[in-house]
C-alpha atoms as an extended CHARMM CRD file, in Angstrom:
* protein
*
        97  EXT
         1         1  UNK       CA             12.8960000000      -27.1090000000      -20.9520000000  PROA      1               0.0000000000
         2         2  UNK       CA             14.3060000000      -28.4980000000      -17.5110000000  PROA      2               0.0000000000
         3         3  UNK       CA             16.0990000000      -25.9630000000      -15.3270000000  PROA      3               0.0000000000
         4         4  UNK       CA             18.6140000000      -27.1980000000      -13.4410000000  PROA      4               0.0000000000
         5         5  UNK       CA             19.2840000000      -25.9170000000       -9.8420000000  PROA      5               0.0000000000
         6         6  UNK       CA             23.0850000000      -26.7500000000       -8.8470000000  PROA      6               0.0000000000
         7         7  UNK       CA             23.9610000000      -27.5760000000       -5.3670000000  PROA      7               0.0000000000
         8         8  UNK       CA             25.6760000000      -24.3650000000       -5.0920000000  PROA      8               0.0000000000
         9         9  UNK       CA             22.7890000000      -22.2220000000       -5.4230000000  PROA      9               0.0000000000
        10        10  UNK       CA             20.3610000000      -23.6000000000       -3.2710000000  PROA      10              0.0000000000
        11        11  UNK       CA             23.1330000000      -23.4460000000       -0.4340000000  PROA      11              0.0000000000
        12        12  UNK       CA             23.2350000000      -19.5140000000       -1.8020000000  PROA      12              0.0000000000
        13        13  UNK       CA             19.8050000000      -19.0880000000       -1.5370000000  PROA      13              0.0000000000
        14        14  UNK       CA             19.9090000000      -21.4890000000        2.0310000000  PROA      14              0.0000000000
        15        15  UNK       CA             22.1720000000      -18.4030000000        3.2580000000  PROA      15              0.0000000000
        16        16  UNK       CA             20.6520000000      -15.4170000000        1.8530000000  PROA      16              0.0000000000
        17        17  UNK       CA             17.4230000000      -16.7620000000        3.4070000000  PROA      17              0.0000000000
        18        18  UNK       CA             19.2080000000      -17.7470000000        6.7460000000  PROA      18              0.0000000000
        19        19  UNK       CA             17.7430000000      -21.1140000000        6.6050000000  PROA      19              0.0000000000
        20        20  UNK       CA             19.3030000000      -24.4940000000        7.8660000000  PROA      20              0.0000000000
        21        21  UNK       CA             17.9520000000      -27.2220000000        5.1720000000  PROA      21              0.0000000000
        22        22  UNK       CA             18.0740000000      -30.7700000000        5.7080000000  PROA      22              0.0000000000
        23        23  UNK       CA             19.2750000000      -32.6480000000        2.4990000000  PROA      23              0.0000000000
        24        24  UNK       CA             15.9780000000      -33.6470000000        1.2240000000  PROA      24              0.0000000000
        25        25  UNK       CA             15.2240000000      -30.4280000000        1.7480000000  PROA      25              0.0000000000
        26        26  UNK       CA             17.4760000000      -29.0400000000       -0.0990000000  PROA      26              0.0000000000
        27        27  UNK       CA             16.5340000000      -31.4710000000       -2.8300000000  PROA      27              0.0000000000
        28        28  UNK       CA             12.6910000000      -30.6560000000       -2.4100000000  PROA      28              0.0000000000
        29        29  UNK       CA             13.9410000000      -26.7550000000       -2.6950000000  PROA      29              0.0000000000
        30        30  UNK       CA             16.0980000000      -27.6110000000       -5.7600000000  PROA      30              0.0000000000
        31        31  UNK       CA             12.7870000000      -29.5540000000       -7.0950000000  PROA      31              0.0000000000
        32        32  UNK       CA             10.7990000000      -26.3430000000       -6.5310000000  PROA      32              0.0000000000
        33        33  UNK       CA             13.0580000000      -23.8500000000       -7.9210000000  PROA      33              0.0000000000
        34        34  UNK       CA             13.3000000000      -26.0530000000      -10.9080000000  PROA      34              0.0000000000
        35        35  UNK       CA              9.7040000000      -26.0050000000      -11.3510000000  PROA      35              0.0000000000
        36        36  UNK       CA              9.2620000000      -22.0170000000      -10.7120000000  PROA      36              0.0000000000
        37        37  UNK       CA             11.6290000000      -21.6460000000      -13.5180000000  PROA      37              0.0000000000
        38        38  UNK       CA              9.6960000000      -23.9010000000      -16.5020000000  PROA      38              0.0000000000
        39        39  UNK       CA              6.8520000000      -21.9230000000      -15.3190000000  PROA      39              0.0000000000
        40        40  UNK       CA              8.4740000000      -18.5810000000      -16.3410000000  PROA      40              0.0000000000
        41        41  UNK       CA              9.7600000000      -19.8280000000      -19.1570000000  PROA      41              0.0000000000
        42        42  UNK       CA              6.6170000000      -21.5320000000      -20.1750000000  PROA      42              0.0000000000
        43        43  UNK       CA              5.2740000000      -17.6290000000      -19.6710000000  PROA      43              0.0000000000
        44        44  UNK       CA              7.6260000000      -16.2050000000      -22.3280000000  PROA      44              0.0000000000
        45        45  UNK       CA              6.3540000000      -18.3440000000      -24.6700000000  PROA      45              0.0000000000
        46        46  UNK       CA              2.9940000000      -16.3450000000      -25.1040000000  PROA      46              0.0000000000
        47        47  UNK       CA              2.0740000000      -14.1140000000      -27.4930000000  PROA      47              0.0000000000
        48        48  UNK       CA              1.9750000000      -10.7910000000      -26.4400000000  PROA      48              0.0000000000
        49        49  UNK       CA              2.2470000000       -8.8780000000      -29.2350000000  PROA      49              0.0000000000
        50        50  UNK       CA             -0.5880000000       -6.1140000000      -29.0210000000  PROA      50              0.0000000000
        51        51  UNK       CA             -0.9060000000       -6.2970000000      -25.3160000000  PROA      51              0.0000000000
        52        52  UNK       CA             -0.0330000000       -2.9650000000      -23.8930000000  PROA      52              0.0000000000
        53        53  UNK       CA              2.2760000000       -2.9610000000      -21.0000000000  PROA      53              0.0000000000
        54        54  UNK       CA              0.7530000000       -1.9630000000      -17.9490000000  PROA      54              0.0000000000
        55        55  UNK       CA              2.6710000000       -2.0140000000      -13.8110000000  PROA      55              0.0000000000
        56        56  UNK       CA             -0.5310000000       -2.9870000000      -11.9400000000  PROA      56              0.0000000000
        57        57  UNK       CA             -3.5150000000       -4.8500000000      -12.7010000000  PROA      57              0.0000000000
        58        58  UNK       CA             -6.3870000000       -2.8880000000      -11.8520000000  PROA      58              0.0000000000
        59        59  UNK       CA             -6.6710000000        0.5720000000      -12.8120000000  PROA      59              0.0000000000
        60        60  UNK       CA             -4.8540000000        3.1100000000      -11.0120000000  PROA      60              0.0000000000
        61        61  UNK       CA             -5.2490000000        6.9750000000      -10.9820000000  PROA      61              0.0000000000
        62        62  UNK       CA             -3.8430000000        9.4870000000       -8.7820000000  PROA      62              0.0000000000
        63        63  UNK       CA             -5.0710000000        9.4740000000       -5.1560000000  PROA      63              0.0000000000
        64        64  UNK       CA             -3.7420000000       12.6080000000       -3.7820000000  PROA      64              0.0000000000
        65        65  UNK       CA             -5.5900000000       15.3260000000       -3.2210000000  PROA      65              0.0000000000
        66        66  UNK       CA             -4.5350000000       19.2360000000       -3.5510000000  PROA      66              0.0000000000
        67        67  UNK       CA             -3.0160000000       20.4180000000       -0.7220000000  PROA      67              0.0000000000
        68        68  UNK       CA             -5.1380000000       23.4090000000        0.6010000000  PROA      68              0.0000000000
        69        69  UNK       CA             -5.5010000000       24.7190000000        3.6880000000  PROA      69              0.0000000000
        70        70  UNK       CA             -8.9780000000       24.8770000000        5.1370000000  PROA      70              0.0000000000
        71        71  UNK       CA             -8.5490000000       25.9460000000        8.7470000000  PROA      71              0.0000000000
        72        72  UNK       CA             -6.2710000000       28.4860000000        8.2980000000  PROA      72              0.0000000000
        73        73  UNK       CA             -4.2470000000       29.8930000000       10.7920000000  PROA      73              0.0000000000
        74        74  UNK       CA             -5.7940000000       28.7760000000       14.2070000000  PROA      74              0.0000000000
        75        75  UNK       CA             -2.2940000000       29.1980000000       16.2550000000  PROA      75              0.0000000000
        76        76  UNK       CA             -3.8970000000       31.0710000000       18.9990000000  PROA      76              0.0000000000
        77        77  UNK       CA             -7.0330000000       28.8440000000       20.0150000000  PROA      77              0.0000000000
        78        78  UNK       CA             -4.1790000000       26.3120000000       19.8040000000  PROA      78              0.0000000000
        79        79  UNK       CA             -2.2520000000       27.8060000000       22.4000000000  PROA      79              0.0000000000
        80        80  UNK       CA             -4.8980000000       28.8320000000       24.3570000000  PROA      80              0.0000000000
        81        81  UNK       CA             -4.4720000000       25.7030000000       26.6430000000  PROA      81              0.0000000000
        82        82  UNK       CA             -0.8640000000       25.8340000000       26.2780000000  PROA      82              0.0000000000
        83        83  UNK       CA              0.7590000000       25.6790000000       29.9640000000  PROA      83              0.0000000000
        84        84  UNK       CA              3.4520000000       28.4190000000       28.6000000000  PROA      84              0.0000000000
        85        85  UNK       CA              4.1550000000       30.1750000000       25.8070000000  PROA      85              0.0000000000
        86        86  UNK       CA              6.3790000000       32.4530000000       24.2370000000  PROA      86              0.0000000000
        87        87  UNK       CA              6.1210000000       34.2750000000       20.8710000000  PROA      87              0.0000000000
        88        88  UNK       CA              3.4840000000       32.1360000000       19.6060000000  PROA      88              0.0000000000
        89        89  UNK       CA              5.0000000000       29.0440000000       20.5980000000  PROA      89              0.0000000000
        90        90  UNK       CA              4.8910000000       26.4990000000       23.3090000000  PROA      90              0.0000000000
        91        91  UNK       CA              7.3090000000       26.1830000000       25.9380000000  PROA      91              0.0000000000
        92        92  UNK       CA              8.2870000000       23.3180000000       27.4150000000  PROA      92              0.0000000000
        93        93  UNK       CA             11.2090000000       21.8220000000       30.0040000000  PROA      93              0.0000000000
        94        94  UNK       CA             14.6990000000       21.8320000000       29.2890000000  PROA      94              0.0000000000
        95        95  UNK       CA             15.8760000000       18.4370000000       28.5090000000  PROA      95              0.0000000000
        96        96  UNK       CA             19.2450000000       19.1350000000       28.0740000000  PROA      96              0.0000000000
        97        97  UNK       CA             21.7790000000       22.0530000000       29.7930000000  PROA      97              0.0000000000
């Protein structure tokens, strides 16, 4: 099956992508696109009954780790080199009136 790109959509796609094309580039594009397209639907001619679905090819598990705190609360060796402070908390310049 031969896809057929139409003028009109490579000049789309020329825009979308902010791209000046020549003419024969434009006809090379339409070539390409063409060709993309009998791939795909060369793809949906497989069989793929029994294959289970799957959104990434290698096998994913959760990467996160719990959230626990392990230092605990270290607030005052933090503001031990603090130039000011103020009620457990840093002060700094103004930067607006």
């Amino acid at each position: 099956m031969a896809n057929i790109i139409s003028d009109e959509t490579i000049e789309y796609v020329g825009i979308l992508a902010k791209l000046e094309l020549s003419g024969e580039e434009k006809e090379q594009a339409k070539k390409d696109m063409g060709r993309m397209l009998d791939y795909i639907d060369k793809l949906g001619e497989l069989d793929t009954k029994g294959v289970e679905p799957m959104s990434h090819v290698f096998p994913v598990k959760n990467v996160f780790r719990e959230d626990v705190v392990t230092n605990g609360d270290i607030r005052e060796d933090i503001l031990k080199n603090a130039p000011g402070k103020k009620d457990g908390m840093f002060v700094v310049p103004r930067t607006f009136e």
